[in-house]
DRENNU-792826 format. One record per atom (N, C-alpha, C): x, y, z. Coordinates in steps of 0.001 Angstrom, whole numbers, plus 500000, padded with zeros to 6 digits. Layout:
N
XYZ/...
This chain:
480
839350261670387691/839661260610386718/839306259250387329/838470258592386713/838183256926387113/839356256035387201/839281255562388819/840500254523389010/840774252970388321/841206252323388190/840792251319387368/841823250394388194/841049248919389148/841997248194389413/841361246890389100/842634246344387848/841984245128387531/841884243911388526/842675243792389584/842595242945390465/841471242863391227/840701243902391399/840024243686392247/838240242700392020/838050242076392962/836991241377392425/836059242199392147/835561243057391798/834194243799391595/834918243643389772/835778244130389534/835882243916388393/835703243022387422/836539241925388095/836205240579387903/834874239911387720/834086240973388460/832586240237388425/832412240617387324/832691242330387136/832076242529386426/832354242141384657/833744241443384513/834068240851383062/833206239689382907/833554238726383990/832960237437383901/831434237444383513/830311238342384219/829047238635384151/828842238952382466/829285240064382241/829703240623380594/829592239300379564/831113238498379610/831258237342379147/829742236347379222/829706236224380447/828252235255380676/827051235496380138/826856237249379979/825389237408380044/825432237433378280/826246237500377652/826361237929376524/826555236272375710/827112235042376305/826957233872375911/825588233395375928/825095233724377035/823296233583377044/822849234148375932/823016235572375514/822093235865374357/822380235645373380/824159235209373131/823992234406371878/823421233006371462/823298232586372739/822327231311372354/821194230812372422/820371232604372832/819254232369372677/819140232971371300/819858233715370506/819784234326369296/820229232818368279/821134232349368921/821324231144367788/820392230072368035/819345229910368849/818313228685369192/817211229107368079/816796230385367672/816034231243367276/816397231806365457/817787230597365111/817767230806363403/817611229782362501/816946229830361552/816445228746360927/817224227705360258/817024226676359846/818310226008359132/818436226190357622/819441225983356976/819939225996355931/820010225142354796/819581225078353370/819612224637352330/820666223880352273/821698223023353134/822943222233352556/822910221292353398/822151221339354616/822430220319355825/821998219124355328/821177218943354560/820604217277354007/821438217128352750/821951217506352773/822897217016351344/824296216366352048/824283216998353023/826040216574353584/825619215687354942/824323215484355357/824179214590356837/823754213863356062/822624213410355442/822261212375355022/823151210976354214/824218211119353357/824131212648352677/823426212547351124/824010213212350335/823456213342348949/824336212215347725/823710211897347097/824563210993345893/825994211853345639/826035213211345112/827291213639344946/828042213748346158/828010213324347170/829210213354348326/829390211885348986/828819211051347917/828949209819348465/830432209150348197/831214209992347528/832362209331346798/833500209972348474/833138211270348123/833900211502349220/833779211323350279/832801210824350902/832622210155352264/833175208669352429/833777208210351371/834487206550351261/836082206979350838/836658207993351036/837698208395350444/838626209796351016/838272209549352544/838900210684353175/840133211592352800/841003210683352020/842140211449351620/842335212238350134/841230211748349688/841190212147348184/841852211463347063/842072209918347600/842973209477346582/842167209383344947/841237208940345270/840338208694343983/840434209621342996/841086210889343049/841627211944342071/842955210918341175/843902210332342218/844999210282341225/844195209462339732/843003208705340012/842280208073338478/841930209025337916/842227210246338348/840930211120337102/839936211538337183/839088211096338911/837789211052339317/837658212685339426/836418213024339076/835797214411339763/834709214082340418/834347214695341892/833691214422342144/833273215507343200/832041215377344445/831876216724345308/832753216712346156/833304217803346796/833874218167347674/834965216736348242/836132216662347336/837257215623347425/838376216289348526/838205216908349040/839397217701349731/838650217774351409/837080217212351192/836430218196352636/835740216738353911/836822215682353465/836004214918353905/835876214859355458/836579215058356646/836401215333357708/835351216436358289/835342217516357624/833920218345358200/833072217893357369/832401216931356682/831527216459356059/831339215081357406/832227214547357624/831779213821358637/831519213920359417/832084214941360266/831809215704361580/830582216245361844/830136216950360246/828764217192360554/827584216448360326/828304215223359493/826859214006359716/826511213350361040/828234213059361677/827898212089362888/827111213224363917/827737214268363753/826954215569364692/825452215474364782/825435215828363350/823894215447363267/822898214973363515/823237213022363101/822639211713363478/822601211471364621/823429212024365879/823478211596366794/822940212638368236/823243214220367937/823109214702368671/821658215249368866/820901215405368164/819523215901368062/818793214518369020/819047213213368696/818744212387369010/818532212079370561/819742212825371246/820124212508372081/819235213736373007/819434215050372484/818517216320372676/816606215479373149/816361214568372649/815235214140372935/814549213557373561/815266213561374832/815021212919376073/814449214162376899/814701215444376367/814637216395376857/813483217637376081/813599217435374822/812482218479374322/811883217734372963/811173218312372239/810426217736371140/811602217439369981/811323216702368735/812309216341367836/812164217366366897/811613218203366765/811987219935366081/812360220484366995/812403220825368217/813108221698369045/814711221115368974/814857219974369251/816066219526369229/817672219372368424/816381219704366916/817597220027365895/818551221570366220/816834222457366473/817389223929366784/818397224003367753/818160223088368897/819052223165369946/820681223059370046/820238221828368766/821603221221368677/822361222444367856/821569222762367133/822812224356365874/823152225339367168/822422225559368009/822565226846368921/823710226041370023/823917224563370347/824576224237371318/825856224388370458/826071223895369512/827017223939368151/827787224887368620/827026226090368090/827757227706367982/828067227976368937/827073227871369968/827583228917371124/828932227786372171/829017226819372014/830501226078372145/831448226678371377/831590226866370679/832307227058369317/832846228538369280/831363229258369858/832215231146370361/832625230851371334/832515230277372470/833240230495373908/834854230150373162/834661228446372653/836015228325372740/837115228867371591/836333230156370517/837144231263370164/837379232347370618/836353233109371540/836499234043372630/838230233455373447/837952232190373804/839208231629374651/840257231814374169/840428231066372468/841756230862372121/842240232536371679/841000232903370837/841775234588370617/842336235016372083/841587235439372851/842343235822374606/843574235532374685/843729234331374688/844880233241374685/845954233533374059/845705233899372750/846776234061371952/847342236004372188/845600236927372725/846474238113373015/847203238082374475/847023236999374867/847131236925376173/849202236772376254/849615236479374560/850899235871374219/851138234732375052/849920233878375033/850049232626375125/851029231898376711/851045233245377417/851778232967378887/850850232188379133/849245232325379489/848485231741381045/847048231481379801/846544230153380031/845505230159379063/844258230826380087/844184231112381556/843682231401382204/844137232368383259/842992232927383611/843303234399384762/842856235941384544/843086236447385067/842192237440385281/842568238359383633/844022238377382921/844291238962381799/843314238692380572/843545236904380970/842446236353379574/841439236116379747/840500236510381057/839025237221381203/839256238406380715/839745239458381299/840472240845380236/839997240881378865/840806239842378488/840598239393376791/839762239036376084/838799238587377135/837809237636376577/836679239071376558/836735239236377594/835838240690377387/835740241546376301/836772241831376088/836879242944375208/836518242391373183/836941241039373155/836643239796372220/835262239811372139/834317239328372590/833437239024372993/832232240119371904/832363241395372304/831328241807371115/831401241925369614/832158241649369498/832196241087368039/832164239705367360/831429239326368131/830861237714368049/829004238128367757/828655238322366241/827426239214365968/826455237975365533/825740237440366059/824371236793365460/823919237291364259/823444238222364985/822810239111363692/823567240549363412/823265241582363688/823518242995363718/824863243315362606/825902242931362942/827008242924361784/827494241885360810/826651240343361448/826463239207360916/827284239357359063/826704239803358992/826746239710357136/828427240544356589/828633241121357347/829931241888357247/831211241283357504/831362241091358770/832273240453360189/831397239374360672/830596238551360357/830305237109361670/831398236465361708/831385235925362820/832482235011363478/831849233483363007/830907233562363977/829567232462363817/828350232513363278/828927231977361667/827990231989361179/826647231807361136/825482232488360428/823833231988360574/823434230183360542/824119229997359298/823871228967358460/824756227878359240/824099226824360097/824886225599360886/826038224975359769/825920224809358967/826588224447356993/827831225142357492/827384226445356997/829123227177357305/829387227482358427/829208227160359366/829594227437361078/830437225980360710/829961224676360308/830859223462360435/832144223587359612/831818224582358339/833152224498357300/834250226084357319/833422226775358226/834564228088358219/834781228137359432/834269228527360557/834872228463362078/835484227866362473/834819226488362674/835435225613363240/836531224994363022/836400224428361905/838133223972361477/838918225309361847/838789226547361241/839805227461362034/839932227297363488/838956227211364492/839109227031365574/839957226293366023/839694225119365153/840973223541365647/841992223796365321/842388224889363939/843454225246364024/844175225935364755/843698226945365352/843963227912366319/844717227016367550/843620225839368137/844200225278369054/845762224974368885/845581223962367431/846897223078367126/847647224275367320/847895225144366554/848710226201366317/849097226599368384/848504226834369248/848582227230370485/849944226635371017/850126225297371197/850955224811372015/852525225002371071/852554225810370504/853694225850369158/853864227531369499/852629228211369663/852994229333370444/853237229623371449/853016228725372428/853450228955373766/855201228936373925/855004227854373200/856811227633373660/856950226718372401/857613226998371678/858327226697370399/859442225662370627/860236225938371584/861323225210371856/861159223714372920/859914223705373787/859853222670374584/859224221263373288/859972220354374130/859414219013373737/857795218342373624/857336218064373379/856128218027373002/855535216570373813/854826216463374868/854388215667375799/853942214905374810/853448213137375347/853007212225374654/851619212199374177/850485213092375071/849171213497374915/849244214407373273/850234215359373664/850077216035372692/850067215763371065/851071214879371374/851580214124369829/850309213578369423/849620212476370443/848037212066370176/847163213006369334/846956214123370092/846226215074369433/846927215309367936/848122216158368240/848802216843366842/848648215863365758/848976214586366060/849519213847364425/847585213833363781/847086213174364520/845573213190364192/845032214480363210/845122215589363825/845022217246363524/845328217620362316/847181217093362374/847733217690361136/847371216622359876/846632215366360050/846181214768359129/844691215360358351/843754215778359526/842194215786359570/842304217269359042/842892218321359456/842749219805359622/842797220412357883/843748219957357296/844316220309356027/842578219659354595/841958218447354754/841031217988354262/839558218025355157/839680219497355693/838126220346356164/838013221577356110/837456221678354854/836968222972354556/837888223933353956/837402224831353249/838163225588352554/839165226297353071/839272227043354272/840009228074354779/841307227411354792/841392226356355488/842659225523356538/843889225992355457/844028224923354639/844989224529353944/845725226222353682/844953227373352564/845428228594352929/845871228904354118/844938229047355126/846083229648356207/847420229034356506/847457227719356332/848406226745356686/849468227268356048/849178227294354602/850102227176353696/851431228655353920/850602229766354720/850571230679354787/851398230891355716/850828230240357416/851934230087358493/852948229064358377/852793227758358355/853697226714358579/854535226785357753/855171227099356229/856236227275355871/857500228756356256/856265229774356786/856686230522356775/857377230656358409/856764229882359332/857498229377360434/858796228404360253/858984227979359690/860375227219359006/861216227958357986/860901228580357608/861884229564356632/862473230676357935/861417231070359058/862158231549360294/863022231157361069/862772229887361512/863519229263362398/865043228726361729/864442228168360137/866100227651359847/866539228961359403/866446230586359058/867179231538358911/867887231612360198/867109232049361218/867400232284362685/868723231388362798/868365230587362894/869822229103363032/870657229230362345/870309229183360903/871605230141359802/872355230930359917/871740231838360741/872893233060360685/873707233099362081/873099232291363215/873728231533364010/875079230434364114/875408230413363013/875887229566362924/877214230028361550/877586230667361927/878908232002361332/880170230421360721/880769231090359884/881960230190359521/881755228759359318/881262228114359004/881012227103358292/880571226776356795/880883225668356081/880702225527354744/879031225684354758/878318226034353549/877408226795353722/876570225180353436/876577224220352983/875907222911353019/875888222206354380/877404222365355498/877555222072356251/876113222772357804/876354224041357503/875712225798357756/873712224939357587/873586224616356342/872301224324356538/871795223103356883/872479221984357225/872787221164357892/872266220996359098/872939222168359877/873380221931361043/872044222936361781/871507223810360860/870601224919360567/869500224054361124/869025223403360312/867851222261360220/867882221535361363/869215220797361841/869055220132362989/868797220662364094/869190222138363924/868820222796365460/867040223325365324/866686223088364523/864873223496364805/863959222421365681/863236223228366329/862873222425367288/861493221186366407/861864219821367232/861958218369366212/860425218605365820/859319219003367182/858465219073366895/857548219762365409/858471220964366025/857513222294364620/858177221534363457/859462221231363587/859403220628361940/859195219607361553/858773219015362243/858162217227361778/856551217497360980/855880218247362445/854409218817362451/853894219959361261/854975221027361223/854617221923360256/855192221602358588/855905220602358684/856394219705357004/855544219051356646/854616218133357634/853479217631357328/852262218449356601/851824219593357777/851042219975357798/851397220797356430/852200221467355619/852368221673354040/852321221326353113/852994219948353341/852464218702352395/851286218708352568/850551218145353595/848751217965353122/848108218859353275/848510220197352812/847608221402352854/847679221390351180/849175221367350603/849218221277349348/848571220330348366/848608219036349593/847544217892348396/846544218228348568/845805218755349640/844398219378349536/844249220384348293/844774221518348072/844149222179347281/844795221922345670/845665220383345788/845534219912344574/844264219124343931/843884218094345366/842585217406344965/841404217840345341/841585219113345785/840405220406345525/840050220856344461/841069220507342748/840704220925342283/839954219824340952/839886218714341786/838656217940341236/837549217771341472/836982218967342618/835528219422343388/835003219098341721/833891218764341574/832970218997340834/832158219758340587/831987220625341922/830634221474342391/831569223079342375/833023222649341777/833801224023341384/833860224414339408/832804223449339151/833139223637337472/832066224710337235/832151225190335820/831516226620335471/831821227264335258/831019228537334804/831729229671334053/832470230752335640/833679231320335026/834428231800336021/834870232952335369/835023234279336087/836035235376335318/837232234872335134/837916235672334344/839311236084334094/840311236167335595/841263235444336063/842096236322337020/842152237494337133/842287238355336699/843221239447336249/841608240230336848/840594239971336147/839532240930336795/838696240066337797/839586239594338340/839087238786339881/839531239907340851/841045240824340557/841128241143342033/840303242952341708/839702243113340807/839284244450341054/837759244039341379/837176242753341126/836157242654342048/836406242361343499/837187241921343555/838414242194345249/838503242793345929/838799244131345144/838451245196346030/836900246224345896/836318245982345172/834890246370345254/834462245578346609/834445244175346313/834589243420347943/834655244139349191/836350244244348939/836254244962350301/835226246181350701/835997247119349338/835077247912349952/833523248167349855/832928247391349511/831407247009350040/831102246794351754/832145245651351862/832513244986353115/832699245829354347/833520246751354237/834009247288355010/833176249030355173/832492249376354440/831316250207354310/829824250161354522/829695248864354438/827854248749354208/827491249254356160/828242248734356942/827890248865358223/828906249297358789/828717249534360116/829926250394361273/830777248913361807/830951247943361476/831676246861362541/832834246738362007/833058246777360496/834914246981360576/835487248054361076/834555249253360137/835418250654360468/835121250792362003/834809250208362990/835015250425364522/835726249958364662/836438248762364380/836987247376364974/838162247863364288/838554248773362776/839831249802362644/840074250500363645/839271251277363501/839131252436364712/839809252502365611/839336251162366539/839776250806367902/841419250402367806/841852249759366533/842984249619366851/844065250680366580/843426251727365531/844212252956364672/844294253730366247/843275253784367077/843247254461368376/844376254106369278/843949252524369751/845175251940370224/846884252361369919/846807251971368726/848280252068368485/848784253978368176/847865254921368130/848344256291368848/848842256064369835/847587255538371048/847871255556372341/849189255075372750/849525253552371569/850389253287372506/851875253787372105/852102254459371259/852955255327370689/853592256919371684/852271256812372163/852390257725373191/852968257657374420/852476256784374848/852031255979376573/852871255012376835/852988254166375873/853723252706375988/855863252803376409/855820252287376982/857319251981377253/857570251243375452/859260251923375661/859472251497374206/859290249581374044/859771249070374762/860208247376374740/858671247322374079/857343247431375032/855800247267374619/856320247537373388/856204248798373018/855303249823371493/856464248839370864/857714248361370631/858520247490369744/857935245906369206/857568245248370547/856546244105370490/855297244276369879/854550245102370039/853089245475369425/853671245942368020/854060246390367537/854588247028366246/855011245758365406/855817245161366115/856435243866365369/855441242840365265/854153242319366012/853200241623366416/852191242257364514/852073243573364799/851417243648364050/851683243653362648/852949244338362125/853872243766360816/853674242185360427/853764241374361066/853326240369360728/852047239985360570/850811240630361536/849660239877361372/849166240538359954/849375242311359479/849546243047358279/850437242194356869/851421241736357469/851619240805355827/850727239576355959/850518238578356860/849313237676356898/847999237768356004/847353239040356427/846651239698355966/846258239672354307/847573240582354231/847888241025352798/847507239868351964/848715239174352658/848992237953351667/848052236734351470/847407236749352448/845755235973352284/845202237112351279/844713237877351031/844007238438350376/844045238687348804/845391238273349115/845883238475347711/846012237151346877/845723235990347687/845486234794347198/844197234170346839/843446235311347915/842061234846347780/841435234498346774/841837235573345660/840935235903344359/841103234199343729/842628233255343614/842946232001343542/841669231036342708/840999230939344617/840261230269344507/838322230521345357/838710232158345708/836963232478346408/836129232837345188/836431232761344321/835457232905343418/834995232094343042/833242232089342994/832094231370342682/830440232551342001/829858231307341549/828943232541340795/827834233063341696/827668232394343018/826815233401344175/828292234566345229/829195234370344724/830142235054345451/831417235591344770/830454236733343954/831159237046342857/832132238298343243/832359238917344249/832829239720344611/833563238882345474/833958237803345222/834799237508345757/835270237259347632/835082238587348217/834972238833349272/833541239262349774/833657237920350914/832116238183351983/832792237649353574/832073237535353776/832152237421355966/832823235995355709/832199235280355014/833396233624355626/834266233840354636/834485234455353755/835823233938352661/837230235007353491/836720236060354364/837506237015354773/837179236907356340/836946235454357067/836966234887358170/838906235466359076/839563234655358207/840632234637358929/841155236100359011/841027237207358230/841151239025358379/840568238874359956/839263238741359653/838408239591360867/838840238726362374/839397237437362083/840227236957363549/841453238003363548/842112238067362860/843332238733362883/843150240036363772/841659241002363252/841611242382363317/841418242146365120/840662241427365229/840087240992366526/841296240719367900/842063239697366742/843334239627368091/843921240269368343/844561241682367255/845075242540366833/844593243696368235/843263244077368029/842700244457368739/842119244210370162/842337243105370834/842220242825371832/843906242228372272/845015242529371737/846533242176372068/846710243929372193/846120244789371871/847164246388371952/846048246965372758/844693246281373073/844021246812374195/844349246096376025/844946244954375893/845348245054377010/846356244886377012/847719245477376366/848717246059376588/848614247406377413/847791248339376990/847254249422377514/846787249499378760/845803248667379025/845239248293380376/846151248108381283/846999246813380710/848170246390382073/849015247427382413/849370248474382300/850085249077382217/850009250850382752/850534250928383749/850031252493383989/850270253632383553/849330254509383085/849698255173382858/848650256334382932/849063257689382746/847701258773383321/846605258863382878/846374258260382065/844724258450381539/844008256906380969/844597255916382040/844582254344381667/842554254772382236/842263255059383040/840894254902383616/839738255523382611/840377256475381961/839354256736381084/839493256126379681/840444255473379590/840732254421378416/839985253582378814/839708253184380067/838934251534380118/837504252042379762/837182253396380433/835626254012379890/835167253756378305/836548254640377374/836145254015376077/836170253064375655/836639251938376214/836668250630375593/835026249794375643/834751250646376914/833639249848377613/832748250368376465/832825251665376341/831884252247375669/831355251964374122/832815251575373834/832927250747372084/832182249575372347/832701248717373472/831843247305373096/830704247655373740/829391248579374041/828602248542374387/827844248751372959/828835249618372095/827843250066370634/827709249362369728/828893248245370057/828983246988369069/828107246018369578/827911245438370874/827015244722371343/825219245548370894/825243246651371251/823653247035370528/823445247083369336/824468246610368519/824478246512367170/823813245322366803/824036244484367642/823194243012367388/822025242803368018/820768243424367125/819872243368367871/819083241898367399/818320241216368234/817924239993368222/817192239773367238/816415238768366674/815277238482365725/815046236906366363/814306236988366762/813870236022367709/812855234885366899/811998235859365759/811074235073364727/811769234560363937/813380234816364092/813808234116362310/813661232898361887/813177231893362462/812752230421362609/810745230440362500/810794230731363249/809170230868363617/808274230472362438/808695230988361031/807632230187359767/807800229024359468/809478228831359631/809931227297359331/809526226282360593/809213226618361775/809109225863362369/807758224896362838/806900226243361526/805563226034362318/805256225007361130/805759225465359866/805910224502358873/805935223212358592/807229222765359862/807896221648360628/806803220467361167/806262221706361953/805381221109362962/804234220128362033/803586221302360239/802875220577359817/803292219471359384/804501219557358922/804697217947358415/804710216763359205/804868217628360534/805480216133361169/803460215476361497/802723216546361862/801239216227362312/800587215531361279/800454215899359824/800497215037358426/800563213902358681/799420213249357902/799322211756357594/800049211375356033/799971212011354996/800146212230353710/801395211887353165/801930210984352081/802978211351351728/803557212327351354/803019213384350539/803062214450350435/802522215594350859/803029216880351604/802154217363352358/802596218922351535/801297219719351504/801029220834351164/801005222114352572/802008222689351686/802885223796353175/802043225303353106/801225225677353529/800996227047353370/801789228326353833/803065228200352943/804401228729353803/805018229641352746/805184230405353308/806150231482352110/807540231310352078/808174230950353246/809258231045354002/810145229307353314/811233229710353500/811808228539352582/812048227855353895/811430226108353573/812005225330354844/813178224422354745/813950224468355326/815205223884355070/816220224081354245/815820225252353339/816350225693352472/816930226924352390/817499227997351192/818112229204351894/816803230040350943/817171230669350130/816100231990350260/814608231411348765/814711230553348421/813444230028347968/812863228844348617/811280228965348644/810799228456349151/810595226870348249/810081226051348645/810293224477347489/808629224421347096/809022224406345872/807288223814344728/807636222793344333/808565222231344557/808571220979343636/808975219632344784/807526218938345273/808040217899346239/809380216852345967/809320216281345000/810702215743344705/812164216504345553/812069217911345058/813354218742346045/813435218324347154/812306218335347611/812119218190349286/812870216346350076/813556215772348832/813435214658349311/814305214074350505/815507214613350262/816573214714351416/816255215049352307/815320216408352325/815382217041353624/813967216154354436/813488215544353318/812535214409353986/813079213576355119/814245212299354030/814982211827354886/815664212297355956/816044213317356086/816741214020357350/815490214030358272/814572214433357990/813184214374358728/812830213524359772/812820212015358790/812809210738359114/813799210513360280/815270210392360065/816077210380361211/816188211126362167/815611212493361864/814992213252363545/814721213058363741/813452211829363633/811996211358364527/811119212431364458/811766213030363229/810174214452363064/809012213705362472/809322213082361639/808419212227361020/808721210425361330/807485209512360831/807796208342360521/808448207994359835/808201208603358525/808432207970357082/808816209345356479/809167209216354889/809909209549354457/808387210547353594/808901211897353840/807527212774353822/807659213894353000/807512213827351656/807419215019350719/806721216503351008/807259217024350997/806408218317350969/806923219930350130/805822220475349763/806076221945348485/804892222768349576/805301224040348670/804772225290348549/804051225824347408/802778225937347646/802570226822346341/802756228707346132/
């Protein structure tokens, strides 16, 4: 039977190496994908997001206004100043088309490390944000971070730089905020921190669609815990007196921070619902959630990366049913009851508001983002429970683990050309003397799956052009 000692440095090499060699190829896989049909509408940006870029909070609803994306104004900014500034800066160093690419691939692959981290972190139960457990963690995390291969099912990090700025990331920042609230609930909250938090719980709730749901989802439901907990603590007293006294004992932080953070999750998806770019024909509720579950199960069938990423944990939790000291298998059981109503109960809200007429099933890889973190932490919290822990057949458990993320990692096999028409495309415009330049290109540039005949379209992504220093001037170009 294979010995397994995590202490020892050969091991260590060998997670860290894993981790490393596998951040390399995601960013040579993300240097190598083309950009997306939305980036010149929201960097530049476009006439319809001009309202909300002067109006971070969305007040311009209480008049009556409709307008684009009133709820999203922080990742709309984030990804202009990103934009304008960082490619720019990329150009001291490589050409001004290489530099945009660089900048989406520096984007992402920041963006997986520091979710590889916080998931770890959080299976890590938030003891040590570092050490040899949450390398452990990070390992085992780590292949299911798909470029391509399960991409369309489960991506973490998205293709499209667009939705890498409006579904990951803000989850990511949430994840953080959320961290220091899991570590220790009850300590006082340093003066740095408050810096960060108040900022967060303002910015987090008005970026992007996901936030405000999850929010809405944890932060009340963390206060309906804590003042029960205290409630029933608190025996023989008048029951006004009882909740009183309930309230005062919650710690000042979570309820200052998480009252906020409800309130402006709730005004978000009130003045969300003066998006403009949400009007149109829509089903019925009622036959929203049976395209719901066609969803899923499309989702969860077309490829092997959920039903593994089940698998692994339906496996796990045998094992640890078996193997586990009761205190463990009680914690993991209870860990997961909750992340299972989370779940649920996102899903069951979804239908709400994920419906749109390119995403008619409701459920795809970013609208069912926060599931596949869940499945992930889920699954990397009851795999090194297992690990830490001895027991007679722990060495050939680490074999299969290894062995799962080796089939999930060959699952993502590279495409290295997925840029390559658009870029060469790129290249003609920028070499062009012409105001208008004629593309001999099949391949849609800047755009998502049609290619542009009509130079006028092209005009934004002109201007975006212009401020890369791809071009001089402001440079039309079609396809025939």
């Amino acid at each position: 039977m294979p010995q397994l000692n995590l202490n020892s440095r050969a091991v260590l090499l060998i997670l860290l190496s894993w981790v490393g060699l596998d951040t390399v190829y995601s960013f040579w896989q993300h240097l190598h994908v083309a950009l997306d049909g939305d980036m010149s509408a929201i960097i530049v940006p476009a006439e319809k997001y001009a309202q909300a870029m002067h109006d971070p909070l969305g007040l311009s609803v209480l008049n009556g206004e409709r307008y684009g994306a009133p709820n999203r104004f922080f990742v709309h900014a984030a990804m202009s100043i990103y934009f304008k500034q960082v490619p720019l800066w990329l150009q001291a160093f490589v050409s001004p088309i290489n530099s945009v690419y660089l900048a989406c691939a520096l984007l992402k692959t920041i963006l997986q490390l520091a979710l590889i981290w916080l998931l770890s972190a959080f299976a890590n139960g938030g003891k040590r944000l570092w050490g040899r457990e949450v390398l452990l963690a990070a390992a085992v995390v780590t292949p299911f971070f798909q470029a391509f291969g399960y991409n369309l099912q489960m991506g973490i990090i998205e293709k499209s730089i667009t939705y890498t700025f409006f579904y990951p990331l803000p989850l990511a920042v949430l994840l953080g905020y959320f961290l220091p609230f899991y570590r220790n609930r009850q300590a006082p909250m340093k003066w740095l921190q408050h810096l960060l938090l108040l900022p967060l719980t303002i910015a987090l709730p008005l970026s992007g669609p996901l936030v405000p749901a999850v929010a809405l989802l944890i932060c009340p439901s963390a206060l309906c815990f804590f003042l029960w907990k205290n409630y029933r603590a608190l025996p023989g007293q008048p029951i006004a007196q009882r909740a009183t006294n309930a309230i005062a004992a919650m710690p000042g932080a979570l309820l200052f921070y998480f009252s906020l953070m409800t309130f402006l999750s709730l005004w978000s998806l009130y003045v969300g619902s003066f998006n403009s770019e949400s009007e149109g024909p829509a089903i019925a509720l009622l036959d929203r959630y049976p395209a719901l579950l066609k969803g899923l199960a499309s989702i969860f069938t077309l490829k092997l990366g959920f039903p593994l990423l089940t698998l692994g944990i339906a496996a796990n939790l045998l094992l640890l049913r078996k193997f586990a000291s009761p205190d463990h298998l009680k914690q993991v059981m209870t860990v997961g009851k909750w992340v299972a109503v989370f779940m649920a109960a996102y899903l069951m809200l979804l239908p709400l508001g994920g419906y749109r007429s390119y995403r008619t099933l409701i459920v795809r890889h970013d609208t069912i983002l926060p599931v596949t973190l869940c499945l992930v932490y889920y699954y990397a919290k009851t795999t090194l429970v297992l690990l830490r822990n001895e027991w007679s057949y722990r060495g050939w458990y680490a074999v299969g683990i290894a062995l799962l993320s080796l089939a999930v990692t060959a699952a993502d096999l590279p495409d290295f050309q997925h840029n390559a028409c658009e870029k060469a495309a790129l290249e003609t415009i920028a070499r062009s003397s012409g105001k208008v330049v004629k593309l001999n290109s099949d391949c849609p540039v800047m755009g998502w799956n049609d290619k542009m005949t009509d130079p006028e379209g092209s005009k934004l992504n002109a201007q975006l052009l212009q401020i890369w220093r791809v071009t001089d001037e402001v440079r039309l170009y079609y396809s025939e």
